[in-house]
PDB file as gemmi writes it, atoms N, CA and C in Angstrom:
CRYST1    1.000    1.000    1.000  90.00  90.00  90.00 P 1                      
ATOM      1  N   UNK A   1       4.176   8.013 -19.592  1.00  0.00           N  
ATOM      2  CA  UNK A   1       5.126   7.547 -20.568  1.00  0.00           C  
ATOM      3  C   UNK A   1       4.407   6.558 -21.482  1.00  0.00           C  
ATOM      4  N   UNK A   2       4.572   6.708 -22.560  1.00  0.00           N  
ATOM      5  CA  UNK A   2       3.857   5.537 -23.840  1.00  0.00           C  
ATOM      6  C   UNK A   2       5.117   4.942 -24.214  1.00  0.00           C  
ATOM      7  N   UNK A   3       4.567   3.107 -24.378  1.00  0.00           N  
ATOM      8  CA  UNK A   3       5.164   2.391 -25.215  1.00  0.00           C  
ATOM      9  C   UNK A   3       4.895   2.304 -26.189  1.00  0.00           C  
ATOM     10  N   UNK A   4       5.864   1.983 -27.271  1.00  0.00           N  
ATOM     11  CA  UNK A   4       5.077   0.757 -28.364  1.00  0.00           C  
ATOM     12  C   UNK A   4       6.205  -0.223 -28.383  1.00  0.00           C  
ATOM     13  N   UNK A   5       5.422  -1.252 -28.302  1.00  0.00           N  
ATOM     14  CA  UNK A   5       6.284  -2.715 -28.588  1.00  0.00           C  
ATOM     15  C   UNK A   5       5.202  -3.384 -29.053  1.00  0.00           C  
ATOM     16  N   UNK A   6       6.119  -4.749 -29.381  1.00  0.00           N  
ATOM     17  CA  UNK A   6       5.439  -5.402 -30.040  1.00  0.00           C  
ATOM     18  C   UNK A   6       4.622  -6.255 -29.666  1.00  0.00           C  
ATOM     19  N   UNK A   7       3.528  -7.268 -30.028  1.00  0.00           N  
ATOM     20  CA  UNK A   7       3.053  -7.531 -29.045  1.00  0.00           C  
ATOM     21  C   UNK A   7       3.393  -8.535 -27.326  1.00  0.00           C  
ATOM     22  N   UNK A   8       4.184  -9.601 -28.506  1.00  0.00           N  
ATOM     23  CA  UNK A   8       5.256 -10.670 -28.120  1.00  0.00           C  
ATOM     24  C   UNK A   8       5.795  -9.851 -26.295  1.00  0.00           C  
ATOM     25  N   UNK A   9       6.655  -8.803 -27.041  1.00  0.00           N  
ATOM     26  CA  UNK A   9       7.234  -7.848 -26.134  1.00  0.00           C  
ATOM     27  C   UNK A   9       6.102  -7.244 -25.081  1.00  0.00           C  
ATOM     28  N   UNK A  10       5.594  -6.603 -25.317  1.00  0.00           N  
ATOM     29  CA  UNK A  10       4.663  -6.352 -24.677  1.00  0.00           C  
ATOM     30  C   UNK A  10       3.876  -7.380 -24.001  1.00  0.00           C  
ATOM     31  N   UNK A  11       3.454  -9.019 -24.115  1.00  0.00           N  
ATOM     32  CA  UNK A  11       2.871  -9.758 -22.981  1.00  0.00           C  
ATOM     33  C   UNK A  11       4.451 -10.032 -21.926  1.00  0.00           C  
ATOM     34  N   UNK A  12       5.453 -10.685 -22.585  1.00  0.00           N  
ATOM     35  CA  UNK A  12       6.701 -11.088 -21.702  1.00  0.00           C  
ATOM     36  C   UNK A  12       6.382  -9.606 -20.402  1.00  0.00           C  
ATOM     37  N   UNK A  13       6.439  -8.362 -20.890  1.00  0.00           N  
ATOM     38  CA  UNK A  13       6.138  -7.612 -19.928  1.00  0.00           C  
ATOM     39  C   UNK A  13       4.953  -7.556 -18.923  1.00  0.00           C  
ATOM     40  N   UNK A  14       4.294  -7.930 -19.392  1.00  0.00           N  
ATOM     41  CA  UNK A  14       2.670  -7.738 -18.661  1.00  0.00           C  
ATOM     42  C   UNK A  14       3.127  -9.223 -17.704  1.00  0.00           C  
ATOM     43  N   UNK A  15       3.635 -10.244 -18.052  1.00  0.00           N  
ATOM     44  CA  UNK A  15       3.564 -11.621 -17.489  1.00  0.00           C  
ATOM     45  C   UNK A  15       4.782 -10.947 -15.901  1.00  0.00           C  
ATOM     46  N   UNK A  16       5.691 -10.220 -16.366  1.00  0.00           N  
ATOM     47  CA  UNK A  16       6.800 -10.174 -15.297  1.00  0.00           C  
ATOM     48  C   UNK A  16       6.153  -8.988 -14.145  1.00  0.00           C  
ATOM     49  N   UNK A  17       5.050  -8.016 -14.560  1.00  0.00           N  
ATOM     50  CA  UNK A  17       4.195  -7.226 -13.935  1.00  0.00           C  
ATOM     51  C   UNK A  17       3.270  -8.351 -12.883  1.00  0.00           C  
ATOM     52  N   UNK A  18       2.973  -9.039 -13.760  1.00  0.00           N  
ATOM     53  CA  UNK A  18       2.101 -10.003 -13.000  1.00  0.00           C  
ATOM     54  C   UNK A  18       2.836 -10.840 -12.129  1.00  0.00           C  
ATOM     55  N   UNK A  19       3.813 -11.206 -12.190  1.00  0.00           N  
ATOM     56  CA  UNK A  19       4.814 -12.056 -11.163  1.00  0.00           C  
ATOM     57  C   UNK A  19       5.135 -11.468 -10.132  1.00  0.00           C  
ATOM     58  N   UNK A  20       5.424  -9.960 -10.415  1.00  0.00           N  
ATOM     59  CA  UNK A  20       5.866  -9.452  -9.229  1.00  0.00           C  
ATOM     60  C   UNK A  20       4.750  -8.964  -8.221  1.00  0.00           C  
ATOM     61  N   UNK A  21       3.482  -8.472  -8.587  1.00  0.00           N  
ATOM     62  CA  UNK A  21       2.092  -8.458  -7.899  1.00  0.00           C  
ATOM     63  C   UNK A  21       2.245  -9.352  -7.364  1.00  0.00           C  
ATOM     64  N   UNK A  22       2.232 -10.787  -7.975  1.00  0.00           N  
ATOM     65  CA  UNK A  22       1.699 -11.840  -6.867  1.00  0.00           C  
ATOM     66  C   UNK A  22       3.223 -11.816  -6.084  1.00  0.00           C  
ATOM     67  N   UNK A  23       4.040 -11.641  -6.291  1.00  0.00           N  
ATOM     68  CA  UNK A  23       5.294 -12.174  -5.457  1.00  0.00           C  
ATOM     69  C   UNK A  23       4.920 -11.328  -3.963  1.00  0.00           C  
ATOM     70  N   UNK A  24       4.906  -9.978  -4.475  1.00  0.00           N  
ATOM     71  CA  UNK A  24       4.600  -8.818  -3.268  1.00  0.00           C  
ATOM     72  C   UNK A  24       3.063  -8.787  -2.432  1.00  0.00           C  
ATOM     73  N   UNK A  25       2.330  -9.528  -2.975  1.00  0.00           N  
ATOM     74  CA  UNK A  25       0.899  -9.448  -2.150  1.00  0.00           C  
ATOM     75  C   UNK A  25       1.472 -10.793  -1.525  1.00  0.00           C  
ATOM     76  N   UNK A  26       2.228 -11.860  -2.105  1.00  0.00           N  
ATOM     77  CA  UNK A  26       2.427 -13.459  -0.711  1.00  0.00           C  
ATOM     78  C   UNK A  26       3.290 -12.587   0.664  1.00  0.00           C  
ATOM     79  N   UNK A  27       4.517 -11.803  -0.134  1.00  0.00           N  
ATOM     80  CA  UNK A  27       5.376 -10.959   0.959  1.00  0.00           C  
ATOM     81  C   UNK A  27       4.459 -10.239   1.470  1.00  0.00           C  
ATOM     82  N   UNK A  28       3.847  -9.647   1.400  1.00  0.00           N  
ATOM     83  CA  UNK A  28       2.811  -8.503   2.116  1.00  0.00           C  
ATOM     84  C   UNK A  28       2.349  -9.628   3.347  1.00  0.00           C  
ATOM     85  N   UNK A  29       1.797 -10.667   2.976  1.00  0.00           N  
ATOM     86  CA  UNK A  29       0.346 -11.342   3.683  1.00  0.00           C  
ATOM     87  C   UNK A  29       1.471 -11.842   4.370  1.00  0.00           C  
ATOM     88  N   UNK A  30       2.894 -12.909   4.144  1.00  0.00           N  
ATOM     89  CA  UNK A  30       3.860 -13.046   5.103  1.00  0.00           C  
ATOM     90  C   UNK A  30       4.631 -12.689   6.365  1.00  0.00           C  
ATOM     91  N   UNK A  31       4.502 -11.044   5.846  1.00  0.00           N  
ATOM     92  CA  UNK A  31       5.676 -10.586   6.579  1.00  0.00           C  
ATOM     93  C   UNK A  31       4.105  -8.774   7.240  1.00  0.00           C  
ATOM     94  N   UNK A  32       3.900  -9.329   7.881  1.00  0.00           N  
ATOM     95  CA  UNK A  32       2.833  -8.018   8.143  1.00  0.00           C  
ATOM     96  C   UNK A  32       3.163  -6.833   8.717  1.00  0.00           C  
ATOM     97  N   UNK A  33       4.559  -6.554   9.310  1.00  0.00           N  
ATOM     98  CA  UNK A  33       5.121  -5.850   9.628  1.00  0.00           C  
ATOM     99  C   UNK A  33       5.617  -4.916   9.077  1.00  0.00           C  
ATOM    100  N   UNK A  34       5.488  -3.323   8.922  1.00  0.00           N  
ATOM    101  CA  UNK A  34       5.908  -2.636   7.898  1.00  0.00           C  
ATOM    102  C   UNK A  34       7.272  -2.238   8.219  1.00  0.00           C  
ATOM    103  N   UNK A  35       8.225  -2.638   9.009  1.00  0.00           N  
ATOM    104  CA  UNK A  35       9.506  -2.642   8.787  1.00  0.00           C  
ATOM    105  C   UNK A  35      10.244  -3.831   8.327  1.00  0.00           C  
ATOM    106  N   UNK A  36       9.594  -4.728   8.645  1.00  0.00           N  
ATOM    107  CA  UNK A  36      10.120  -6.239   6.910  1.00  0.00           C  
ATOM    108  C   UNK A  36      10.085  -5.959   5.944  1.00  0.00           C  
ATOM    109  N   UNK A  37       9.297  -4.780   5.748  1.00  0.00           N  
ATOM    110  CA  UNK A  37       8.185  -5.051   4.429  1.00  0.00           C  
ATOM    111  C   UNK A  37       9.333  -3.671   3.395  1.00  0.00           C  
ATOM    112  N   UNK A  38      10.510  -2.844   4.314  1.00  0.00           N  
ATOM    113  CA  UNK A  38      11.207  -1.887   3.598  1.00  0.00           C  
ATOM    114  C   UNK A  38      11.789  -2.100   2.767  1.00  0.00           C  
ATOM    115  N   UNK A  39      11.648  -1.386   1.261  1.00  0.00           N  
ATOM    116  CA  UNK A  39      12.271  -1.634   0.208  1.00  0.00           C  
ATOM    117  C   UNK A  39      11.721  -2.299  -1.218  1.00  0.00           C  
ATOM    118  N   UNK A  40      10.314  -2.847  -0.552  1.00  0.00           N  
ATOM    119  CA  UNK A  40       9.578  -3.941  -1.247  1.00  0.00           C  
ATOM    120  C   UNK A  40       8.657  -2.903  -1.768  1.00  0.00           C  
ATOM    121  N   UNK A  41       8.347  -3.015  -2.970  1.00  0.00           N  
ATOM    122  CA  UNK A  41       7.597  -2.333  -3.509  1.00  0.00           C  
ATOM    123  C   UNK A  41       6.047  -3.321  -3.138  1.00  0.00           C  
ATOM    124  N   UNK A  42       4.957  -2.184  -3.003  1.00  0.00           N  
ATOM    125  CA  UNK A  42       3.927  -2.456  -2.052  1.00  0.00           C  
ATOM    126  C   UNK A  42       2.798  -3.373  -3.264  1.00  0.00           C  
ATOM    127  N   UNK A  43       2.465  -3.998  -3.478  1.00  0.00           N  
ATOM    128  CA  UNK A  43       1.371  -4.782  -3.977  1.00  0.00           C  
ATOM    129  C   UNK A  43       0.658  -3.485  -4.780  1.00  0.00           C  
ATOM    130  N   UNK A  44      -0.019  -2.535  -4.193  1.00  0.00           N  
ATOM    131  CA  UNK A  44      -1.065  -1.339  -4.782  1.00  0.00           C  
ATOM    132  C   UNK A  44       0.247  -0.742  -5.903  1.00  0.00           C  
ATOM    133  N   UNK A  45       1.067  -0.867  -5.809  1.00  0.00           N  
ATOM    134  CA  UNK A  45       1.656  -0.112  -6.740  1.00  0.00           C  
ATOM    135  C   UNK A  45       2.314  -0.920  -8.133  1.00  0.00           C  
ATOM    136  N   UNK A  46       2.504  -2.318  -7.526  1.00  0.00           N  
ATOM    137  CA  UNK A  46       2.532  -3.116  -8.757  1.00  0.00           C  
ATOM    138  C   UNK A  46       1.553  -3.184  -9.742  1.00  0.00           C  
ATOM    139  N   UNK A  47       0.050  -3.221  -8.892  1.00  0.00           N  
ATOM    140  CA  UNK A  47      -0.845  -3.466  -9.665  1.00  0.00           C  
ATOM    141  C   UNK A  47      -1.119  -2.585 -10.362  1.00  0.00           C  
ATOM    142  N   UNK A  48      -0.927  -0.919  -9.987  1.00  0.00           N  
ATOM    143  CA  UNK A  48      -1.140   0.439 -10.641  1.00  0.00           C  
ATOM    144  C   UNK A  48      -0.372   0.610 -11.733  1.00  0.00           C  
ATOM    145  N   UNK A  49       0.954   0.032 -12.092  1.00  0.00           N  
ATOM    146  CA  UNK A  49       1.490  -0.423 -13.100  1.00  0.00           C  
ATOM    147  C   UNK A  49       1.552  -1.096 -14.336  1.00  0.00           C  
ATOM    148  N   UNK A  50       1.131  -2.156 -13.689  1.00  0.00           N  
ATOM    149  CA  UNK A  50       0.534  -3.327 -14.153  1.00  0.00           C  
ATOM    150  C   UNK A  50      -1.083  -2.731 -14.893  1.00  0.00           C  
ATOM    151  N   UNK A  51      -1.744  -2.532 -14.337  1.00  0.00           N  
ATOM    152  CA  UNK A  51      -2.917  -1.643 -15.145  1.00  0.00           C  
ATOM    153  C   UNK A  51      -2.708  -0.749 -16.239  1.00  0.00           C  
ATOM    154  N   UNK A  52      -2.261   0.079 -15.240  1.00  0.00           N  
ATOM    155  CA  UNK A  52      -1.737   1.167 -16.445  1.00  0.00           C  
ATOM    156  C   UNK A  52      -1.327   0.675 -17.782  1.00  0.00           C  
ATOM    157  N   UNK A  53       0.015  -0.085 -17.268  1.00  0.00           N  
ATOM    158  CA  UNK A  53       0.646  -0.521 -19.185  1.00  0.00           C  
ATOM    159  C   UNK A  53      -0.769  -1.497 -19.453  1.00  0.00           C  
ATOM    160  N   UNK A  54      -1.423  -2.636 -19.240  1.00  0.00           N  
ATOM    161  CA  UNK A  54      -2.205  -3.354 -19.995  1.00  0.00           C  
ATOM    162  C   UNK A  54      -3.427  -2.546 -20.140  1.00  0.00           C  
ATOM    163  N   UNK A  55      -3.701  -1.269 -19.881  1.00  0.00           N  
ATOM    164  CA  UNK A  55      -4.554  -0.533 -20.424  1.00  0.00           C  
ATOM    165  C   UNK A  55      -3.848   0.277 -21.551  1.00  0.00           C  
ATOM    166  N   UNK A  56      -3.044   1.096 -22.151  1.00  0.00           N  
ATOM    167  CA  UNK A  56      -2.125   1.532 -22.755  1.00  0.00           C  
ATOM    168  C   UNK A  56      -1.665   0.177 -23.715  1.00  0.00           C  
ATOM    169  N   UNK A  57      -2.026  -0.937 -23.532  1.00  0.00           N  
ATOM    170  CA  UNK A  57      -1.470  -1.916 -24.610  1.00  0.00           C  
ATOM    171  C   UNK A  57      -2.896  -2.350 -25.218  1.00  0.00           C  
ATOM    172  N   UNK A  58      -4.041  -2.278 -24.331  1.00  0.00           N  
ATOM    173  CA  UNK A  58      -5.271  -2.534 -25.242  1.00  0.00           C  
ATOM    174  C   UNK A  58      -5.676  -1.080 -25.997  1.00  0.00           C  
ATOM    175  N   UNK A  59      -5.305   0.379 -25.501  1.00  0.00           N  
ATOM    176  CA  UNK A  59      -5.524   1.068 -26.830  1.00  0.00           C  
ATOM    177  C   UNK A  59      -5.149   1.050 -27.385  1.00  0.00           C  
ATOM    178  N   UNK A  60      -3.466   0.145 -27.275  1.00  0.00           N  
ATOM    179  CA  UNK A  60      -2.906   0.159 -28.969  1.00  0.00           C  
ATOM    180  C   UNK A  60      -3.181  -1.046 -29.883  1.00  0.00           C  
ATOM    181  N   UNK A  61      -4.271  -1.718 -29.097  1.00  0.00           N  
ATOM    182  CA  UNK A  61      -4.991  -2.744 -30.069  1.00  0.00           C  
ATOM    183  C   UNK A  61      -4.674  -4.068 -29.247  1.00  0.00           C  
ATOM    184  N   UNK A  62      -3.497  -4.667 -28.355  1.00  0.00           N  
ATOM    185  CA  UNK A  62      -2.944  -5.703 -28.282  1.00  0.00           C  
ATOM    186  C   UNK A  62      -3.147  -6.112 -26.764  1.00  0.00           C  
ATOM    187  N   UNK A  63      -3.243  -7.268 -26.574  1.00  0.00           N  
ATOM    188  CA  UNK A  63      -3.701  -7.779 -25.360  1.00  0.00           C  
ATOM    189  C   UNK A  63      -4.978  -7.746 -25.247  1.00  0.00           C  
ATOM    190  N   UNK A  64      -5.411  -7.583 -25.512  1.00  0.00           N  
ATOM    191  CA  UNK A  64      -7.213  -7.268 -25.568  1.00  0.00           C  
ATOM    192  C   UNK A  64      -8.000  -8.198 -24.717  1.00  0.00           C  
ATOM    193  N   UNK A  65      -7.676  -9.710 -24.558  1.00  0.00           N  
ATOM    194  CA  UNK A  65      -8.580 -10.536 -23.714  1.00  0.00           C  
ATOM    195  C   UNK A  65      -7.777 -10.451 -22.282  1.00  0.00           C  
ATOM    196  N   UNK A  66      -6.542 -10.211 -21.712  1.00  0.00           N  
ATOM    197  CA  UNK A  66      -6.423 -10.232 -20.747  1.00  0.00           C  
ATOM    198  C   UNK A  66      -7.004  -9.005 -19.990  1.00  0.00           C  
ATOM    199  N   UNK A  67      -7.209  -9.276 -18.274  1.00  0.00           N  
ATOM    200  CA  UNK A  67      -8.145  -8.578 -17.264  1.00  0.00           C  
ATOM    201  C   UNK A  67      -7.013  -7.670 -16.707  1.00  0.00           C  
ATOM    202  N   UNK A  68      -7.846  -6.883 -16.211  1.00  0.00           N  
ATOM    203  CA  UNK A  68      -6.801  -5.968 -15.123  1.00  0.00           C  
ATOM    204  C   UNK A  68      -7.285  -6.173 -13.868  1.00  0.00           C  
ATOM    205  N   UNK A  69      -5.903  -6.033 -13.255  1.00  0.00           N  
ATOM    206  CA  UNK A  69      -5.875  -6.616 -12.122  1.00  0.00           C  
ATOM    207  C   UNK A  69      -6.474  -6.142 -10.795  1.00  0.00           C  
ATOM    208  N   UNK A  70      -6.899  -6.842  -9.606  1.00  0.00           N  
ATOM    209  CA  UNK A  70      -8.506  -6.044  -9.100  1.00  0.00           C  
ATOM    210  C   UNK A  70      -7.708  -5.782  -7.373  1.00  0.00           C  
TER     211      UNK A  70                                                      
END                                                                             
């Protein structure tokens, strides 16, 4: 799926991608049990997200100095 937004729009997004990575890798390292862990979207998949759009926002020119996430 392609966006275009603007850029404004487009970091507020990248920032709430990034909140929820870190929210779900503290829950991950917290709760190590994979039946706590139901429902929670898994850390690898935030970040696969999270990549994705801030790669898709630097070919459309914008965001350009921020990193993707490792």
């Amino acid at each position: 799926m392609k966006f275009e937004l603007k850029e404004m729009d487009a970091l507020r997004i990248i920032e709430a991608l990034r909140s929820e990575l870190i929210f779900s890798k503290t829950y991950y390292e917290e709760n190590p049990r994979e039946e706590d862990r139901a429902g929670v979207t898994s850390p690898d998949e935030w970040k696969e997200l999270y990549n994705k759009f801030l790669l898709q926002s630097k070919e459309q020119g914008s965001l350009t100095l921020l990193k993707l996430a490792k």
